[in-house]
KOLFI-82487 format. One record per residue (C-alpha): residue in three letters; x, y negated, z. Coordinates in steps of 0.001 Angstrom, whole numbers, plus 500000, padded with zeros to 6 digits. Layout:
BEGIN
alaXYZ...
This chain:
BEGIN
unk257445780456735270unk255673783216736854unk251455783510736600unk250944782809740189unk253174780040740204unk251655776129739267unk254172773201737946unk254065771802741365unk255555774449743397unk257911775330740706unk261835775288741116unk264380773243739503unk265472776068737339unk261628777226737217unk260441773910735498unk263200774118733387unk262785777162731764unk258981776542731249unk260358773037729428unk262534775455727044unk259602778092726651unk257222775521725209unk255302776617728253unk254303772553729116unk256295769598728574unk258014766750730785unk254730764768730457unk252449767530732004unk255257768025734436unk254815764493735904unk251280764999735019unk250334767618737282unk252644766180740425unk250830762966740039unk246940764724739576unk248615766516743172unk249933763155744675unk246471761371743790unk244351764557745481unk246278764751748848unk248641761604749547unk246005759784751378unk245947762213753937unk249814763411753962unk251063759283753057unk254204760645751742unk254541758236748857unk253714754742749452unk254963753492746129unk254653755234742404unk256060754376738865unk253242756160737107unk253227754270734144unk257483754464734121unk257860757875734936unk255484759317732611unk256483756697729703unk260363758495730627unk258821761879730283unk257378760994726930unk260695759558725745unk262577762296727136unk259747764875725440unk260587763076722023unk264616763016722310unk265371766382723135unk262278769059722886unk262562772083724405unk266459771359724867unk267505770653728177unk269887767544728524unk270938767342732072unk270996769275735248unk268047767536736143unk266155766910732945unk262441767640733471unk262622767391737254unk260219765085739396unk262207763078742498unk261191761469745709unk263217758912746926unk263577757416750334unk262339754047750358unk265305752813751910unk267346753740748537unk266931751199746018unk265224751924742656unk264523749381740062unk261135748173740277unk260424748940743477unk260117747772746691unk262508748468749186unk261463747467752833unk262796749470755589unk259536749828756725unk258859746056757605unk256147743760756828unk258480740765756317unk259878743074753331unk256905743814751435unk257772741470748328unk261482742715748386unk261390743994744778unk265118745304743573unk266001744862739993unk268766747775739120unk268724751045740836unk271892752110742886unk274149754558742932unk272686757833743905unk269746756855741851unk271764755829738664unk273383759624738834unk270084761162739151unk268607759221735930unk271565760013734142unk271327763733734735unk267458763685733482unk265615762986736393unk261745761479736558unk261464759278739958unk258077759395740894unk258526756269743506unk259496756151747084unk258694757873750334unk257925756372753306unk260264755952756013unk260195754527759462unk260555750756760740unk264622750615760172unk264932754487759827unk265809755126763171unk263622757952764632unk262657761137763828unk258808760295763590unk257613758458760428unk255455755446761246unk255987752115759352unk254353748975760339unk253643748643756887unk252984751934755736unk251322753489758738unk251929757402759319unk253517760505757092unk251853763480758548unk252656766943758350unk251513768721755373unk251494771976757001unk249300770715759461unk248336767041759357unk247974766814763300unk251773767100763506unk254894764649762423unk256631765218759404unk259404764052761008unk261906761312760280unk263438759173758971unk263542760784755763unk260033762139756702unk258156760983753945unk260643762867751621unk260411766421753702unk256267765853753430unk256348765361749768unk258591768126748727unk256320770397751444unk253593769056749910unk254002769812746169unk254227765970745561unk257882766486744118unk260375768915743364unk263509766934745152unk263366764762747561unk266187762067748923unk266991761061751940unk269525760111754158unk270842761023757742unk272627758755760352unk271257761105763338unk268888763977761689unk266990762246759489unk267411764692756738unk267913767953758562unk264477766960761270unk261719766593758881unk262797769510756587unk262550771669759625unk259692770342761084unk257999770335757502unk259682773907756452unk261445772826753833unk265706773110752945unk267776769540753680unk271319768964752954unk273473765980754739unk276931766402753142unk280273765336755168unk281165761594754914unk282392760430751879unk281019763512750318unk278271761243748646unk279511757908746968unk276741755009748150unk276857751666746056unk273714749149745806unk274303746220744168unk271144744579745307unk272469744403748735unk275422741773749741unk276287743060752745unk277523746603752837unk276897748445755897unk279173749002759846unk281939751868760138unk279311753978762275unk277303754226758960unk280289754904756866unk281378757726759218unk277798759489760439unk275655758507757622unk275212760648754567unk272519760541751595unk271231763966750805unk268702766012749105unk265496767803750891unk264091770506748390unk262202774200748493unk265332775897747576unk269425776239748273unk269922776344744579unk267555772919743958unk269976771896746978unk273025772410745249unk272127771280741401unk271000768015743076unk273933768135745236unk276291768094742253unk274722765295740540unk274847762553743161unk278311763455745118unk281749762244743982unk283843758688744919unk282971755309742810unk285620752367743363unk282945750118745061unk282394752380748378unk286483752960749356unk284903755367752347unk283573757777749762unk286320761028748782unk287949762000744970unk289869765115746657unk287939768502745918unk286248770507748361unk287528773240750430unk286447776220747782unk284266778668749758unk285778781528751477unk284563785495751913unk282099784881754112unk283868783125757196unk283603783871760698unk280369782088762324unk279802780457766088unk276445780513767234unk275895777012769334unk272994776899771876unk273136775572774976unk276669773845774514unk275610770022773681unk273275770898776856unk269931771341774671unk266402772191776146unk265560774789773228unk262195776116772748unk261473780126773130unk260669779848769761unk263614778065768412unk265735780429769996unk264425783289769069unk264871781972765068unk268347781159765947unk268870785320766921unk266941786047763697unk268491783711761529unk272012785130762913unk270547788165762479unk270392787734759175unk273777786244758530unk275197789551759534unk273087791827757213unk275005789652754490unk278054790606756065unk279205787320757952unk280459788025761961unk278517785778763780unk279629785123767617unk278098783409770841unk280378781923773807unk283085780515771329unk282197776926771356unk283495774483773369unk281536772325775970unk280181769788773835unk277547767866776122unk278754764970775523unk278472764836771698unk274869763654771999unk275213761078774669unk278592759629772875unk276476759123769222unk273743757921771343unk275918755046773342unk277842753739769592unk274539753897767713unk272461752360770820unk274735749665771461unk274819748805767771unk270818748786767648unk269880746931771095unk272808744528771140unk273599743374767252unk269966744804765280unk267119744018767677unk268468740207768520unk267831740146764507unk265150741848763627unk263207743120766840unk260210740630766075unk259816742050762779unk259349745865763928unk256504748011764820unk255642747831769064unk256046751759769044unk259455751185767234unk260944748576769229unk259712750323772011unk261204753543771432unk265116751963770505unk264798749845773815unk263612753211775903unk266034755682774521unk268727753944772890unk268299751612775899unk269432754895778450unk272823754949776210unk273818751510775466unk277358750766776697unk276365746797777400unk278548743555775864unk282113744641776760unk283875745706773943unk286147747819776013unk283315750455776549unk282238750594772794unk285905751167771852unk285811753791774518unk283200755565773040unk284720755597769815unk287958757177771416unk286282759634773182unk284078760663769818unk288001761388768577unk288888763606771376unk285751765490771428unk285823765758767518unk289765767589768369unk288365769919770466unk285780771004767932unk288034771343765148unk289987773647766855unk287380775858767284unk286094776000763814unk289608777030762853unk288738780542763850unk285104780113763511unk284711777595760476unk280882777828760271unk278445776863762951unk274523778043763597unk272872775968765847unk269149774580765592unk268235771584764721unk265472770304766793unk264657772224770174unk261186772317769594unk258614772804766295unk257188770124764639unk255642768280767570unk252413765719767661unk252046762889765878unk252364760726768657unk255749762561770206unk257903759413770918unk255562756326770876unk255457754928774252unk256347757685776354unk258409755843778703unk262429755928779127unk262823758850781260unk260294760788778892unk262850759190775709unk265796760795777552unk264119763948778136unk263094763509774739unk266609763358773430unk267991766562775578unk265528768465772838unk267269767029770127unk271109767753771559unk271526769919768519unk271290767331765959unk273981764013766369unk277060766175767221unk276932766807763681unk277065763027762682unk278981762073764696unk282296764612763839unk280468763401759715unk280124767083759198unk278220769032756656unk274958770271757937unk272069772368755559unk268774772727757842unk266474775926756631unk262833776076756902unk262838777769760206unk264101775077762372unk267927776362762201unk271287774614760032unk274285775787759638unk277344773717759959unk280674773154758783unk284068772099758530unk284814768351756835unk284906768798753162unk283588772666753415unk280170772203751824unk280502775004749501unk281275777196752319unk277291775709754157unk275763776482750986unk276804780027750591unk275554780442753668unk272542779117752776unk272386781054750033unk272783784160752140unk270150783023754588unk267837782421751644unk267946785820750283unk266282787071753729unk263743784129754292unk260377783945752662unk260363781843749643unk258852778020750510unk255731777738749492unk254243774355749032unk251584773795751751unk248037774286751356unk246587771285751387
């Protein structure tokens, strides 16, 4: 671990060399991320539940049992994870009030592979009411801000996560992403987030009975947020792979990475109002692609406006007609309020016939795509159109102002719903690709990486 370099802004492979140097131990590790979380969470609020007393009792255990030998892929590394993931002893409350005293008993899936690999779970971030926004503000949490500057959103839902990995509070974070909610809040907090393709990512809680709608299966994907590519892909490897309990999740192998495949620059083609300054890091970030050697070409996409609006009518007719009727009285005004004004724009209404619709037209548009990434099999495209925007962005801004709002964020649900692979960097870009081609997104990553500044964790 280099001089100028502290414990908390350390890498994965950084932390674990200093663990086989004698340099500290897995104690001071957790140590030092939770004298950082204590000094600075009540102003960022990315944490709003710790294990301090189980984490470091872990990191003592795991200091006794194995030295300055490292036992896992993770061993020695400090985790966020999204509330909305359960981990034994913790509460997990989508945000609500009416969920405070929802304790789980046995951690699930994703969180079971990251123990077993050697990771120390510091607690759980905070999320929005029901994690559907990209803002983080929890009627029983209150607001994540921005660590690199606190008047802004961290974004959301996994917003809490992006903040606390920005912030120094944690290595990894955790999240998950049914419309952004990874790839959002690690741009607008400057930080790297992976969403792999469905299935990519096994998901199994046995504290909940009821598992979760074909929409989720097919556009939601848990994922790690982190300061590097190479964090990304270590943590990657740990929680992906197919358990017998979620039959949506893949056993077949990825597509192995090729030489540095052809890549289609998207900008205006899901009909996105893009920020000068968003697209002038989308010509620097393809910029940079090609002094790695990757062709990288504009005009090759097809018209793909309505990506956005077809996620937005299947995942708005879900929310106002089946989730509101159940839990609308137990969400946050500026919540409720912002599902009814922009989901409200999309919603198909109570025939059936539309919904279907919807869904068949998601499989003809999803055709057309493929196609294209036949020739070109990686996409760069931004993620939101703007940078991380005031706190108060979406609360109460009126439907027409929630639609306009959603024409900045075109970029982001094509890539849900086709359940594609999608890494965001910390300049507000991702790069995309084919099902089952995440090695392919992280070499590109990769590539990126070698020409962006290193994250730093903000100064807080």
């Amino acid at each position: 671990m280099r001089a100028a370099e502290s414990v908390t802004d350390a890498t994965v492979t950084e932390i674990q060399h200093a663990l086989t140097e004698g340099v500290t131990t897995r104690r001071e590790v957790v140590e030092h991320h939770l004298a950082r979380i204590a000094a600075h969470n009540g102003v960022v609020n990315g944490f709003v539940e710790l294990r301090a007393d189980e984490v470091l009792a872990e990191a003592e255990a795991a200091d006794a049992a194995h030295g300055r030998r490292i036992a896992g892929p993770l061993d020695g590394v400090p985790f966020s994870v999204k509330d909305s993931y359960s981990v034994a002893g913790l509460r997990r409350t989508d945000g609500l009030p009416v969920n405070k005293d929802n304790v789980d008993a046995v951690d699930e899936l994703t969180v079971r592979r990251l123990r077993d690999a050697g990771a120390l779970v510091l607690g759980h971030a905070a999320i929005p009411d029901l994690c559907i926004r990209w803002n983080t503000v929890s009627g029983l949490y209150g607001t994540t801000v921005n660590p690199r500057d606190v008047t802004r959103s961290a974004g959301g839902s996994s917003g809490g996560d992006a903040a606390n990995v920005a912030a120094g509070f944690a290595t990894v974070g955790i999240g998950g992403d049914l419309g952004g909610s990874i790839r959002v809040p690690a741009s607008f907090c400057g930080v790297y987030g992976f969403r792999p393709g469905a299935g990519r990512v096994a998901e199994y809680n046995p504290n909940v009975a009821e598992p979760e709608g074909v929409s989720h299966e097919l556009m939601c994907e848990i994922g790690p947020l982190a300061r590097s590519v190479t964090d990304i892909e270590t943590t990657y490897d740990v929680i992906r792979g197919h358990h017998p309990r979620d039959p949506a999740s893949i056993p077949g192998p990825a597509r192995p990475a090729g030489e540095r495949p052809p890549v289609a620059l998207l900008r205006h083609e899901t009909g996105a109002v893009l920020d000068p300054a968003i697209e002038r890091s989308l010509d620097e970030t393809a910029e940079l692609l090609r002094a790695e050697g990757y062709t990288v070409e504009e005009h090759v996409l097809p018209d793909l406006r309505r990506a956005p609006d077809v996620w937005a009518q299947i995942i708005g007719t879900e929310l106002i007609r089946d989730y509101l009727p159940v839990i609308g009285e137990h969400v946050i005004d500026s919540e409720r309020v912002h599902i009814e004004e922009m989901f409200g724009a999309y919603e198909v209404g109570g025939d059936v016939r539309a919904y279907l619709a919807a869904w068949r037209e998601r499989r003809a548009l999803q055709g057309v795509l493929l196609e294209a990434m036949e020739k070109h099999p990686l996409v760069l495209a931004p993620v939101a159109g703007m940078p991380a925007p005031p706190l108060d962005f979406d609360s109460f801004i009126g439907r027409e102002a929630s639609v306009a709002l959603l024409d900045r964020m075109r970029c982001v649900p094509w890539v849900n719903l086709f359940s594609l692979p999608g890494l965001a960097l910390p300049n507000g870009i991702q790069i995309v690709g084919r099902r089952f081609a995440e090695p392919e997104v992280l070499a590109a990553g990769h590539a990126a990486e070698r020409r962006l500044p290193r994250v730093a964790v903000a100064d807080l």
